[in-house]
VOLOKE-518616 format. One record per residue (C-alpha): residue in one letter; z, y, x. Coordinates in steps of 0.001 Angstrom, whole numbers, plus 524288, in hexadecimal, padded with zeros to 5 digits. Layout:
BEGIN
AZYX
...
***
This chain:
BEGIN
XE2BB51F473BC9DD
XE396C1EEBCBCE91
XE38D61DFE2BD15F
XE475D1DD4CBD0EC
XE54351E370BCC8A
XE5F2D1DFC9BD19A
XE6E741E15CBCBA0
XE7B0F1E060BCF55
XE87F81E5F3BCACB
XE93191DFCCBD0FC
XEA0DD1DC7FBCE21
XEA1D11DE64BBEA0
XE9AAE1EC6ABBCB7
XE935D1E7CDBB1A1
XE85691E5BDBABAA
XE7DB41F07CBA99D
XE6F3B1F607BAE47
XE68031FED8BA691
XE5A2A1FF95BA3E1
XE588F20CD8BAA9B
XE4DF921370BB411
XE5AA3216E6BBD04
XE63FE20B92BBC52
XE70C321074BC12E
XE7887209B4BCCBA
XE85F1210DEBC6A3
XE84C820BB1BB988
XE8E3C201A6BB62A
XE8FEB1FF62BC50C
XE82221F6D3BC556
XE7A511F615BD2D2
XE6A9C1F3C4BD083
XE638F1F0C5BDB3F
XE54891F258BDBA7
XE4CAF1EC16BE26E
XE3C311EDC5BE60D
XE34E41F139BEFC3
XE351420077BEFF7
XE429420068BE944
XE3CA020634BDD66
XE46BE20846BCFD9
XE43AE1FFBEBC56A
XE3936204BCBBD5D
XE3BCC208ACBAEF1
XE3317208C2BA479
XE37A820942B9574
XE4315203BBB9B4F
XE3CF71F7A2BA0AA
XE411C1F283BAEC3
XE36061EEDBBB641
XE3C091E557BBF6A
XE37E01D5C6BC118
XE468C1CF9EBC274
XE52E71D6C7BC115
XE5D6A1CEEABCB36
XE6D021CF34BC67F
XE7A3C1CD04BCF7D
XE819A1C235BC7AC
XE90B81C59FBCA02
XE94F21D33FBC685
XE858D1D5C1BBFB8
XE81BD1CB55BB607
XE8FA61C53EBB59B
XE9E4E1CD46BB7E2
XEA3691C364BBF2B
XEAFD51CCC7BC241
XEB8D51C2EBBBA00
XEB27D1B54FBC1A1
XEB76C1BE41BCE86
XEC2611C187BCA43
XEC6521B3E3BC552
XEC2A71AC36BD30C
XEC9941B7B5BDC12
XED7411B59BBD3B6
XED4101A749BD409
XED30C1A7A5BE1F6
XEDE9D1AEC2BE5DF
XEE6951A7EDBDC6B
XEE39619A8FBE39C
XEE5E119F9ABF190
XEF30D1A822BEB06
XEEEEE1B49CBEFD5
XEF25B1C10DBE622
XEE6B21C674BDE4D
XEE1AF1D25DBDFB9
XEDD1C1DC31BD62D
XECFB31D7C2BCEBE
XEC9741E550BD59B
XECCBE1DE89BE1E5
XEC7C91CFBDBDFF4
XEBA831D70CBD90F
XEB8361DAD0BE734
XEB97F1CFD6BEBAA
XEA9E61C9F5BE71A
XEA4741D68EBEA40
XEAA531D4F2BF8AC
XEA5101C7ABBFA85
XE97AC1CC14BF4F3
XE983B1D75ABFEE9
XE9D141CE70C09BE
XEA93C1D535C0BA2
XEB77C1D151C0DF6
XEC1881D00FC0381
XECF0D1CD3CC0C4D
XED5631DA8EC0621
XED3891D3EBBF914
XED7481C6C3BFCF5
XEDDCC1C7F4C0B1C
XEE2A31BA8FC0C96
XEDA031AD4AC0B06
XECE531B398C091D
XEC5A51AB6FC0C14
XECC6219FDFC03EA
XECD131AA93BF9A0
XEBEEB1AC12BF9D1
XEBBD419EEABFA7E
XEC24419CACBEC27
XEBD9F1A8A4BE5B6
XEAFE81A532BE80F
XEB1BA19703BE304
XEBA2819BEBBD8BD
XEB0031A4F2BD2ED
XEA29D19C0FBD593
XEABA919273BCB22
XEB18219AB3BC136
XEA5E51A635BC2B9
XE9F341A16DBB6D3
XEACE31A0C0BAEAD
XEB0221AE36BB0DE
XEA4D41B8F5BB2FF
XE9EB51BF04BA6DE
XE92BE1C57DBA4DB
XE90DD1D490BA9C9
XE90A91DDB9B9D59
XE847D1DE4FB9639
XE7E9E1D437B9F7D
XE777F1CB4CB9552
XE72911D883B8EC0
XE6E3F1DDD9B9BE1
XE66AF1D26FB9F97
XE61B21CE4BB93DF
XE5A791DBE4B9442
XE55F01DA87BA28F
XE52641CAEEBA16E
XE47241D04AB978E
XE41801D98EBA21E
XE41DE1D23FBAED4
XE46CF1C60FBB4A3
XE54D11C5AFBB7EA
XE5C471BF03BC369
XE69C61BC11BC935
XE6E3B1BB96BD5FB
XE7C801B899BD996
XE82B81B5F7BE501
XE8AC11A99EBE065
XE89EC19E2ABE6DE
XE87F3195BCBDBBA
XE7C5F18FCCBD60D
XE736119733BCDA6
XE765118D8DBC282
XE859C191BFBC231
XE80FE19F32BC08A
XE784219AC5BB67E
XE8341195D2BAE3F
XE8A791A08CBB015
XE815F1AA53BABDD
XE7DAA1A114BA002
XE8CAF19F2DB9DE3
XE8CE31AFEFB9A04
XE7F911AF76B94A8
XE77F51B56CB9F13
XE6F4F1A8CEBA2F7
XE625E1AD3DB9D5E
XE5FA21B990BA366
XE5D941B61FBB192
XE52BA1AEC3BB7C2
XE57881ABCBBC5C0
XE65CC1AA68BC99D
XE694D1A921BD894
XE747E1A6A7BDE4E
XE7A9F1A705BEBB3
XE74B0199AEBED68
XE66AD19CB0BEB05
XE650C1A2C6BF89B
XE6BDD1A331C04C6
XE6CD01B0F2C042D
XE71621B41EBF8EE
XE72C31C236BF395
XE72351CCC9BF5D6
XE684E1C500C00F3
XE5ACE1C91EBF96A
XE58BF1BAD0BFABB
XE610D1B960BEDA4
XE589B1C3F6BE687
XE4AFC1BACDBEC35
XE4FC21AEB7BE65F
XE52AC1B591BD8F6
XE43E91BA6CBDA0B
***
């Protein structure tokens, strides 16, 4: 049997996963990673998943945090006076500093200032502005009654601010563990991150 499912849909795709023998990586745009030891699919019976702990991304999975993004890049830019670019073009911008890449063709001049206000822009409004993923209560409301469910973020906040702002969208009961970017000095995707939330 699978001992942990992992999920993560980035960047305001949506919510879905369906209780199939073949989940599908195309379908609404969601990436499932497995993980045991022989890399084995999940095994279905009557629809059941037989998996001990199912562990979800935060932003862009549980939470469409596209408007808190949004909201700290134009706040940003507006403080330093540079021009704003289209939303397609400051939506890269996360995905680029999750990846580690560079972002001057978005933001050519004082980049690194820029950067340094986004990020403390969004750790303080984050909570005012995401929403929850569609059909996220639904979807873990099923999966919370067939294994234990965890969160793993790479925030550098502490776990209690993500705590309130999962409880402030109604989402606070479903997971056991929450870890953050301060739980381990490695944070994800270091496996360290997924050891912690085991």
């Amino acid at each position: 049997h699978l001992g942990l499912l992992g999920v993560s849909c980035k960047y305001g795709c949506g919510f879905y996963m369906k209780l199939s023998p073949e989940p599908s990586r195309a379908e609404g745009n969601t990436h499932i990673e497995q993980a045991t030891p022989k890399k084995q699919a999940p095994q279905m019976n009557n629809g059941k998943l037989h998996v001990k702990g199912i562990l979800f991304d935060l932003d862009g999975t549980v939470l469409d945090t596209c408007p808190a993004y949004l909201s700290a890049a134009k706040t940003a830019l507006n403080a330093l006076g540079l021009p704003i670019p289209e939303e397609a073009r400051l939506l890269e911008i996360p995905k680029r500093l999750e990846q580690k890449q560079p972002i001057a063709d978005i933001v050519p001049t004082q980049t690194q200032r820029f950067l340094e206000l986004f990020l403390k822009t969004f750790y303080q409004t984050a909570a005012q502005h995401t929403v929850p993923a569609p059909h996220a209560a639904q979807t873990l409301q099923a999966l919370s009654e067939r294994a234990k469910l965890a969160v793993i973020t790479m925030r550098f906040m502490p776990k209690a601010k993500v705590a309130e702002e999962l409880k402030r969208h109604g989402l606070d009961g479903y997971f056991a563990h929450i870890v953050t970017a301060l739980d381990t000095p490695k944070p994800k995707p270091s496996p360290q991150a997924l050891i912690v939330a085991v």
